[in-house]
N, C-alpha and C positions, 0 to 999 in steps of 0.2 A: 504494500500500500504506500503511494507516495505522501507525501507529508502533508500536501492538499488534499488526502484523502480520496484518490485517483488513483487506483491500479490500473498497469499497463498490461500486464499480461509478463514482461519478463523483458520487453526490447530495449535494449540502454537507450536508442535515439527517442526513442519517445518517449521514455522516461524522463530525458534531458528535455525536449519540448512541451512536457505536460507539467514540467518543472518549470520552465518558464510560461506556461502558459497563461494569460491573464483572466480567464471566464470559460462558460462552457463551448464556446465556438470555437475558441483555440484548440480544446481538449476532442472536440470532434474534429473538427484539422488534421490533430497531430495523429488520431485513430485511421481516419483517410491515406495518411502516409503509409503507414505501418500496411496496410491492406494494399495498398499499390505495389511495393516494395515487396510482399508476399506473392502478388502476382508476375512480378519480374524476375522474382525467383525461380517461379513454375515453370516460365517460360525456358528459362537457360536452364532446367530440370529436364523438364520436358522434350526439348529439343527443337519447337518448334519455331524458335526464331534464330536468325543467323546473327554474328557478332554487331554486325552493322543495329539491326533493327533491335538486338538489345541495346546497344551504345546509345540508341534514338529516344528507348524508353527509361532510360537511366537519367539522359542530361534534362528530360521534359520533368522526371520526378524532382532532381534537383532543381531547376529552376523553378516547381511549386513550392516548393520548403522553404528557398529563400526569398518568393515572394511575400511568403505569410510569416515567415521565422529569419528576418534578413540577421546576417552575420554567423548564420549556423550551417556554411559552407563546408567550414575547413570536421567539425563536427558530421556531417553528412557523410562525406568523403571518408574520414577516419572508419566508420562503422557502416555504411550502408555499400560505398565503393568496394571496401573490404570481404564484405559477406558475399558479393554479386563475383567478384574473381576468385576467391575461395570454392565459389560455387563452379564457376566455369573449369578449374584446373583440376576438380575432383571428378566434377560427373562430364566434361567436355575437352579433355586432354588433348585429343588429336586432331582438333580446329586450333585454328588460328584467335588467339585473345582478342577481344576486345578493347 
């Protein structure tokens, strides 16, 4: 339970956004991310997008984040870039990275 009394479920980036979040529309934002982010995942799980078209849904998630959570770039990057190539080099090794 976050200290606002907001559980995330477990996601540190959202936990970091629902920690800044200022009211309940932030806290559904930051939920939106988190479920975006889970389908970008699927995708590169999946198989069914090539590097390019995840790379396309990866900069569009980021540039949502930092419209609504601006300066939470280099945060983004740290934990969601991370989890998205973690993903690719486990389940997509013999393609080309993203």
């Amino acid at each position: 339970m976050e200290p606002n009394g907001v559980d995330s479920g477990g996601d540190p980036v959202e936990d970091a956004l629902l920690e800044a979040s200022r009211n309940d529309e932030d806290r559904a934002i930051a939920r939106g991310i988190r479920l975006e982010a889970d389908r970008i995942a699927s995708l590169i799980l999946g198989g069914e997008a090539n590097g390019d078209e995840v790379q396309e849904e990866i900069a569009a998630l980021r540039a949502d984040v930092l419209e609504v959570f601006p300066g939470s770039g280099d945060l983004f990057d740290a934990i969601y870039l991370g989890r998205f190539r973690r993903l690719w080099e486990q389940f997509r090794p013999e393609e080309e990275p993203f």
